[in-house]
N, C-alpha and C positions, 0 to 999 in steps of 0.2 A: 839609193841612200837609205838605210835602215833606218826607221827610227826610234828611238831608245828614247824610253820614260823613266825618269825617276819619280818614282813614287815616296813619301816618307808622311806617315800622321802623325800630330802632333796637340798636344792640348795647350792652348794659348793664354796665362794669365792675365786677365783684365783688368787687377786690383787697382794699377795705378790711374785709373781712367776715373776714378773716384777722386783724384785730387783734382781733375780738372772743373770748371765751372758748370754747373747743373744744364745750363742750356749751350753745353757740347759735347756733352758723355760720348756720346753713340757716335759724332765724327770723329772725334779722339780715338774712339778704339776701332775703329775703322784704319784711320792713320796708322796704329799700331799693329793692326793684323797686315798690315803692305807691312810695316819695315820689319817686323819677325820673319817673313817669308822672305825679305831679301835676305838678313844677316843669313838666314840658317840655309837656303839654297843658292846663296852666293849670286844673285841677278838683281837687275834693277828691274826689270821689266815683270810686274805683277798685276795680273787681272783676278779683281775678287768677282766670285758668282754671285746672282741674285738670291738664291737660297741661304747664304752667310751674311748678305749684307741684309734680308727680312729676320733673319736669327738674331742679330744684331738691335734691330729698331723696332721689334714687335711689342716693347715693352715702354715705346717712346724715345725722345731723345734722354731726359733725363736718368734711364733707368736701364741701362746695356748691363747683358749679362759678366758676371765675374770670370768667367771660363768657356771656353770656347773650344770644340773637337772641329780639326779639319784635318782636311789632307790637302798635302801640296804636290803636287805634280810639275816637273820642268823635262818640259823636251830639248829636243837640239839644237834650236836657235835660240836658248838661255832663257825662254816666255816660263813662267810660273803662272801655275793655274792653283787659286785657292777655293777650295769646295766643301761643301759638307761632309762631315765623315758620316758613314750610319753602317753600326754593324753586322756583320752578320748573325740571325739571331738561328746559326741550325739548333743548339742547345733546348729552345723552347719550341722549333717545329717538331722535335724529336716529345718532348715532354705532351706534348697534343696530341702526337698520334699515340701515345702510350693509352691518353684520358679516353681518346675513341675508341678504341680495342679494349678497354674496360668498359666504357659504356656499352659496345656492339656484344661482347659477353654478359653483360646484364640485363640486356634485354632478353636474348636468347634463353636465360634460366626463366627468368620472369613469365616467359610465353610456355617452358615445359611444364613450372608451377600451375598458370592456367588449365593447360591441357588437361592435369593429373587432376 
């Protein structure tokens, strides 16, 4: 049996987690990241990671953030996995090795200046 992932990211607004009372913030929007992953991948069955749920209460119960990147994942038995999203940054491994190849050419003049 194959198994086939749905993969979809998605950014989570938190705003209404501000109406709830200060010492529930952070379980409220807990609550609402389960039921956003059911509506939009269609399961009941969601497990949130520890890296979403420390994302979540690193700032206290009081004070959860307004937005939230995850990706959800559902395989074949209908299980939703909600995870941290974190990009790929090739854009700025690219931008580094540029700044190195100017620095390794600057030094190289630096050391003929020397010599001369």
């Amino acid at each position: 049996m194959s198994e086939e992932l749905l993969e979809r990211i998605y950014t989570i607004n938190l705003g209404k987690v501000l109406l709830s009372p200060n010492n529930q913030r952070a379980k409220r929007a807990i609550n609402m990241i389960r039921e956003f992953a059911s509506r939009h991948m269609k399961s009941e069955n969601v497990k949130i990671e520890e890296d979403v749920s420390h994302l979540v209460w690193e700032r206290g119960i009081r004070h959860p953030p307004r937005k939230i990147r995850v990706k959800l994942t559902k395989d074949d038995d209908g299980n939703i996995l909600v995870s941290k999203y974190q990009e790929e940054k090739k854009v700025e491994e690219k931008q580094k090795e540029k700044k190195e190849e100017k620095k390794a050419s600057a030094s190289k003049s630096d050391e003929k200046q020397k010599k001369e």
